[in-house]
Structure formats: structure tokens, C-alpha cells
N, C-alpha and C positions, 0 to 999 in steps of 0.2 A: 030947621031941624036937620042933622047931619045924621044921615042912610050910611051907614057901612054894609056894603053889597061885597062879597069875596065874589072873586068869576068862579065858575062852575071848573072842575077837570072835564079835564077832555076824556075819553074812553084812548089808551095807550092802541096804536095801530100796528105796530111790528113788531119784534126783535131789538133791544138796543143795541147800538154801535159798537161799544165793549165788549158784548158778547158774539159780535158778527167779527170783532176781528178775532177774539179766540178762537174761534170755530175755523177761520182763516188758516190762523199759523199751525194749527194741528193736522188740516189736512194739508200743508203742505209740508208738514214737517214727516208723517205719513208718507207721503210719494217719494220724498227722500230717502225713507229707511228702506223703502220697498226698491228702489234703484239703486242702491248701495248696501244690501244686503248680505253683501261676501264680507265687505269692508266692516261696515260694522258688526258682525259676528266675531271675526279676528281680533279687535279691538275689545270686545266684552268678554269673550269665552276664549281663555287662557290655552295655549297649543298644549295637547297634550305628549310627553316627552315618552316615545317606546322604553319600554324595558330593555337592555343592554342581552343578548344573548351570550349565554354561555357555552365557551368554548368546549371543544372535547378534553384539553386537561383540567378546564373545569371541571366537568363530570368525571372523570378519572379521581380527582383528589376527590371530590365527595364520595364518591363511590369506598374510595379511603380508610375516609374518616367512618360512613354507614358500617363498613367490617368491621371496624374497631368496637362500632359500640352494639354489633352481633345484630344489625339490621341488613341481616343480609339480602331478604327480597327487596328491599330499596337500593342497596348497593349494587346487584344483579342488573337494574333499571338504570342506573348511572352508567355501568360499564356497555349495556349494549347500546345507551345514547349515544355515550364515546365513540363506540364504533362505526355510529350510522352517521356522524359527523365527520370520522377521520377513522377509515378503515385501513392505514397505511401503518399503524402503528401494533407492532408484534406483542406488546408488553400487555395492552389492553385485552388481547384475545389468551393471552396466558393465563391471565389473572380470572376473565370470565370462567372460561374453563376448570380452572382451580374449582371456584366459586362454589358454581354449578354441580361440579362432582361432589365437592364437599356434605352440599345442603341435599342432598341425595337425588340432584334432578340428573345424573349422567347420560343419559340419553341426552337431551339439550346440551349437555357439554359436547358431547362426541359430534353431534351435529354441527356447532360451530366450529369443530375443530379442522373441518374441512375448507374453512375458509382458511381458518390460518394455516395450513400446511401448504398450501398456494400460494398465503403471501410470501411465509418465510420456511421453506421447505430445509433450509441452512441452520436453521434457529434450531440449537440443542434443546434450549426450556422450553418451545413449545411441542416436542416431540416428547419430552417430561410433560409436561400437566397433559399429552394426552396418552400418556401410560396411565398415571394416575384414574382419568377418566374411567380407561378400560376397568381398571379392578375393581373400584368404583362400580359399574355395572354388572362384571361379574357378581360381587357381594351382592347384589340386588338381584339376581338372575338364581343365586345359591340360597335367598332366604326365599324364592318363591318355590321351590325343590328343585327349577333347573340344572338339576349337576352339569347336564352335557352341554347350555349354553353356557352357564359360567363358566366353564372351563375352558371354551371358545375365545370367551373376552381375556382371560388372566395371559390365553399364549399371545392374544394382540398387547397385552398389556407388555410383555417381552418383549415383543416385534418392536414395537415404537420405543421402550428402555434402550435396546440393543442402536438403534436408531440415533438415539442420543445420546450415550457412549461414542459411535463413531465419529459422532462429532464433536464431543467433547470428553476423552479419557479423563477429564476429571471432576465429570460430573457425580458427585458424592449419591445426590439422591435419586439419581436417575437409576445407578446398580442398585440402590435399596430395591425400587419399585421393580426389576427387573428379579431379583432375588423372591419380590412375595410374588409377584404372576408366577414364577415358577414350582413356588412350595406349596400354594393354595391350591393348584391342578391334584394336589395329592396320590403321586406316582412317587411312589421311593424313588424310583431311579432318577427324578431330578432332583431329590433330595441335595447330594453332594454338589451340582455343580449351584442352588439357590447358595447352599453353605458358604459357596465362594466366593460369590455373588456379595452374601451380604458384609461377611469379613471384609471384602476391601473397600465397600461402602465405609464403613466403619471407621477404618483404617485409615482414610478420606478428610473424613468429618467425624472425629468423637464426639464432639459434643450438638452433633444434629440428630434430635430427637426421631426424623423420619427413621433415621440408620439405624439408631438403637431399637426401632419398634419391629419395623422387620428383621433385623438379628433374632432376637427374641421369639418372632415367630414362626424362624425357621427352625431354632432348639426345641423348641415345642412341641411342633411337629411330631420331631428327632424324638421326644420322650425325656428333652435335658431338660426339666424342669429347673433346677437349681442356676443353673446357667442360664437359663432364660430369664426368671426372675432378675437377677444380678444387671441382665441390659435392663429391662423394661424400667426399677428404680433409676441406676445412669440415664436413662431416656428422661423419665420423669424429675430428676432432678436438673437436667441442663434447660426443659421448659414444662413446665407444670401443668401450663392450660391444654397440653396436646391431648385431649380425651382418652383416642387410642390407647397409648401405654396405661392409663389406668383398667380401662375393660381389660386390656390384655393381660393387665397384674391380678386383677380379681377371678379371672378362668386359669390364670396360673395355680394359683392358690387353692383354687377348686380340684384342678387337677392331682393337688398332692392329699384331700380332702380337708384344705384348715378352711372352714366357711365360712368362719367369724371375720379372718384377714379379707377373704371373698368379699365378703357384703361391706364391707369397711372400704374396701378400693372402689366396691359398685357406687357405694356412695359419694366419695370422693369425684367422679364421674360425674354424677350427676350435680355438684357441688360449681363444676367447671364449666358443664352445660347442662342446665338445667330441663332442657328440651331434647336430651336426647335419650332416642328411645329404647336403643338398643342396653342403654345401662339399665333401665326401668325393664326391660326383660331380661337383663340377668340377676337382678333381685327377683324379681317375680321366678324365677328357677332356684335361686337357692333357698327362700322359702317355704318353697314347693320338698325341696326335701330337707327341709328340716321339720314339716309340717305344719307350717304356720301359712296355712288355706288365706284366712283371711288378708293379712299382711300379702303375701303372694296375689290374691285379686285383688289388691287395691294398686300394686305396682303393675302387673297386668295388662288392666286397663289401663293406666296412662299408656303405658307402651303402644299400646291397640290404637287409642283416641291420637297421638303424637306420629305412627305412619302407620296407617291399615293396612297398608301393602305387605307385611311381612306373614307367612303362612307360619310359622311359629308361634310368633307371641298369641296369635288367635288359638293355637292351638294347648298352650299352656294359660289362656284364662278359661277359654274350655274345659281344662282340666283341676281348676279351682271348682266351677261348679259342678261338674261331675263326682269329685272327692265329698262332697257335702252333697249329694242324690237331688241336686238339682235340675234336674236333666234337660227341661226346658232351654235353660241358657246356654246349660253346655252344647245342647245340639244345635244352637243357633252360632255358637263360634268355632264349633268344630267342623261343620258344614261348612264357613267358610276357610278355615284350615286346608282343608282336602279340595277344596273348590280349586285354592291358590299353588296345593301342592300336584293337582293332577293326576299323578300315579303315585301310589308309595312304591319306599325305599327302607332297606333296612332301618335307616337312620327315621324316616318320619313315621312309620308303619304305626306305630304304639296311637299315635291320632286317629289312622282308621280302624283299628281294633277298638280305641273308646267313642268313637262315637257311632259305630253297629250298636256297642253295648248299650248306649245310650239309648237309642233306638228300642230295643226289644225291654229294658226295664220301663220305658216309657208307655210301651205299649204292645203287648207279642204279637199284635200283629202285624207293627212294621218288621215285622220281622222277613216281608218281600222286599224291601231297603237293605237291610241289616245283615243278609246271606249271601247277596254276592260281594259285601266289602270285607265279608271273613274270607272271603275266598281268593277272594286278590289279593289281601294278604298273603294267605298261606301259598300262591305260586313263586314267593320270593326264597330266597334261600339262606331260611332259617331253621332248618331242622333241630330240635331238641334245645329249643328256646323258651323264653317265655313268652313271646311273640306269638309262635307255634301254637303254643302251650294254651295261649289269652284267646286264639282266632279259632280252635278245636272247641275248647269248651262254650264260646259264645253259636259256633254251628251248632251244637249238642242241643243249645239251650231251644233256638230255634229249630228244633229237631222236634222236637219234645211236644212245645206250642202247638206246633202243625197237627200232631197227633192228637192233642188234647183238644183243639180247634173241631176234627174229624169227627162226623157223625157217627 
């Protein structure tokens, strides 16, 4: 009989071979990556290449191009990159400057303008863009009620024109700007020499809108309406985007009373810059007296929202709600009117006379607010005004209160 017996398996004792040399070439492939770990990093993970920086005419031409397409706080950013790059160059700090003044930060122009009078104390255009600057802060100095700073700024704004004249007789817009510092201080008696001032500007450059805008606003002044108008159109026809000459065609027009031409030029104005807020406050004026409140607060208020800083336009949306006995609002924007105006003056007094008023219909007995601001009015010298007239009877009113108040 033939036994088929299989052997038994054995019980497996280790590891097999194949897996003892895996285990081998790994760690040794391991010690190798770990001893060579510069080398093969470089080889797996691709060198990264820097970004190429950009020079300062770099940022000059972007800076550029951002003007052109009216981004101007990003172009502001270009130019003083420029500068921190390559502060050798005069053209960069001229243009900041401009800039600056323009978009209504002149203080920070004037600021840097101390650099560049350092670097190029020679340079006509940059003693121009800082006359510019100056009138520029005067305007800002004159819409907060500062007469007597602004009018500090407009004689710097001279000084540095005159500045740039000497060094270059034919600089066209440098006599413009030298012509409006001198008509905007509001002294007749430098009426005639602004006149001459700006004629030769003119004379210069006809077809330079700066020259045509202050021509025009030294006839103005003068009371030549008709002749004023006549530059301001020449202005606006040799460049259309220059804002100015339209605001100053629309206060032309007001001045002779056609308010329809007014609001038609305001618009135009803001048609060319849409952000700005001085047109959106002279609408908000002209249909303040044509009576159209509403219209009037809604231009206003953009003015207001577009620069707070001006004590006017707060003071004519003030007077929107006021006219409609809202007195709340009103005394919340007339308050800051008189905040920003400080003291009245003939010219802003009608603010602090309506918002006493506002005061005492609101409530008689603010009427301890509301009596000393009739009364500072009335130390101003308006005798047999309506001024006079508006700050008497608002005393009277509060006169009256007090009594009726008394036990």
C-alpha cells in the first residue's frame, strides 16, 4: 500500500529576504535625502524668480496715466514713491504739488514744497505750482471764514508768482496766479496792478485756460461782468475739462441775475467733475433762491458729504431745513457752520442769526444759546440792515420768553 505523507510546514521564523532588502534601500535612501537636503530641495522646488522693481519713472508714468483717468489718490502714491526713490528730480515734486493743491489737500502740497525749493530754488515751475498751492489754501482758509489767513496765503501766493516771473518773464501762468493772489486779498487798490497782472498773462498764452480764468476774475471783481463772461467762454473753449471757468461762468451769470444760465454752467461743472463740491454748492445756492428747498437739499448735501470742511455749504443745507421749520437738522448743520466759521462777518452773519432763530423756535428756552449769538451779531457793522433788523427781533423774541418764563 503506497502512504502519501505531505511534510508538515514549518511555522515561518522571520521576516523574508525581499522585505529585509526593502526596508534596506529605504533607509538608506532616507539618510541620503537627509544629507543632501539643500541639493535636493533645489532640484524639486523651482527657484523662485523676485519681482523686477519699479523704478521711479516708473511710478512717475503710472502716476500719469492714474491722473488721466481722475484717480488721483493713487497717482498722489505714485508720485511721492517717485520721489522716495529719486528725489533729484524737480518735475516729480511739481507735479505732486499741483496734485495735491488740486484735490484740495494744499497743506501737504505746501509741505513738500519745501523740499523742492531746496532742490531747485532756480526752477520757475516749481516756485508756480507753489503759488498755485498758496491760493489753493488760501480758498480753503476763506471757505472756513478765515479772511485774515486767507489773505496771508493769496500775498504768499504773489511772493512765490513774482518769484517765478524773475526767473522766467515768460512764464504765462505764473502772472495768472500772481494776478488772482492779488485780486482775491480784495483791496481795490490792487485791483489795477492784478489787471495787469493778468492782461499780460493773457497776452502770453491766449489760448491757456489758467489765464483766461483769472482774467475773468479779476473783471469780476471790477464789476465787468460782460467782459468777464467773454474770457471765462475763451477759457472754456480752448479746454473744457478746466472746471473753474465753468463755476466761474455760473456766478458770472448769477451776478447779472440769469439763474437758468447759472444752474446750466453749475451743471456743466459737475458734468466734468462729478465730485466736485463746490458746483454741488452753487446749485444748492441757486435753488435756494429760486425756492426750490428740496432740489437745494439734495445738492446740499452732496456738497456737505464730498468736503465737510467748508463752513458754507453746512450753512446753506442748514438753511434748507430751516426754510421748511425743521429746526432739528438745521441746528445740527448750522452748529457746525458757526463752529467752522468761528466769528461772524458781514458776509456769514445771516448763519448766526438763523441758527439763534433756530434755537429759540425750537425751544425758548434755549433762548440762553440763542442771545449771545444775536448779539455778536449785532456788534458787527450793520446798521439799518436786515441783518440788524433779523438779530433785534430774534433779541425781542427772547426778551419776551424770559418774561413769560418769570413767575
Amino acid at each position: 500500500m503506497l502512504i502519501n505523507r505531505t511534510p508538515p510546514r514549518y511555522p515561518r521564523r522571520g521576516p523574508s529576504c525581499l522585505l529585509v532588502l526593502i526596508v534596506l534601500f529605504a533607509v538608506a535612501g532616507g539618510v541620503l535625502l537627509i544629507s543632501r537636503a539643500d541639493e535636493v530641495r533645489q532640484a524639486i522646488i523651482p527657484t523662485v524668480t523676485p519681482e523686477p522693481t519699479r523704478s521711479a519713472a516708473d511710478h512717475a508714468l503710472l502716476a500719469d496715466l492714474s491722473e488721466r483717468d481722475k484717480d488721483y489718490q493713487e497717482a498722489i502714491g505714485h508720485y511721492e514713491t517717485a520721489i522716495s526713490l529719486d528725489g533729484t528730480k524737480p518735475e516729480f515734486y511739481i507735479r505732486l504739488i499741483t496734485l495735491l493743491a488740486r484735490v484740495g489737500e494744499p497743506e501737504r502740497a505746501l509741505d513738500t514744497s519745501e523740499q523742492a525749493t531746496v532742490l531747485a530754488p532756480e526752477n520757475d515751475a516749481v516756485w508756480t505750482a507753489i503759488a498755485y498751492a498758496y491760493l489753493a489754501n488760501g480758498d480753503r482758509l476763506a471757505d472756513l471764514g478765515d479772511i485774515v489767513g486767507a489773505n496771508l496765503q493769496y500775498s504768499q501766493a504773489v511772493q512765490s508768482a513774482d518769484r517765478a516771473t524773475d526767473l522766467n518773464p515768460d512764464n504765462a501762468t505764473a502772472y495768472a496766479y500772481k494776478a488772482g493772489g492779488l485780486v482775491l486779498q480784495e483791496e481795490p487798490e490792487l485791483y489795477e496792478r492784478a489787471q495787469q497782472e493778468a492782461d499780460f498773462a493773457v497776452a502770453l498764452q491766449p489760448n491757456n485756460p489758467i489765464t483766461r480764468y483769472y482774467l475773468a476774475t479779476v473783471l469780476t471783481y471790477q464789476g465787468y461782468y460782460v467782459a468777464a463772461r467773454e474770457q471765462y467762454l475763451d477759457g472754456i473753449q480752448a479746454d473744457p475739462s478746466y472746471v473753474d471757468l465753468h463755476i466761474g461762468l455760473a456766478y458770472n451769470y448769477f451776478g447779472t441775475s440769469n439763474l437758468s444760465e447759472a444752474i446750466l454752467s453749475f451743471e456743466s461743472a459737475i458734468a466734468v467733475d462729478p465730485e466736485n463740491a463746490a458746483a454741488y454748492d452753487g446749485l444748492a445756492y441757486m435753488y435756494l433762491q429760486l425756492g426750490e428747498d428740496v432740489l437745494a437739499e439734495d445738492n446740499a448735501s452732496r456738497s456737505v458729504a464730498l468736503n465737510p470742511n467748508v463752513a458754507r455749504a453746512h450753512g446753506r443745507l442748514g438753511e434748507t431745513y430751516f426754510r421748511r421749520s425743521n429746526y432739528p437738522e438745521a441746528i445740527q448743520e448750522l452748529e457746525q457752520a458757526v463752529k467752522l466759521y468761528g466769528t461772524p462777518n458781514v458776509l456769514n452773519a445771516r448763519f448766526f442769526n438763523m441758527l439763534a432763530t433756530a434755537y429759540y423756535f425750537t425751544d425758548p428756552g434755549l433762548c440762553l444759546q440763542a442771545a449771545p449769538i444775536f448779539e455778536q451779531v449785532l456788534t458787527l457793522p450793520i446798521q439799518g440792515t436786515l441783518l440788524e433788523e433779523s438779530a433785534l427781533e430774534g433779541l425781542d423774541l427772547c426778551r419776551r420768553a424770559s418774561l413769560e418764563a418769570s413767575p
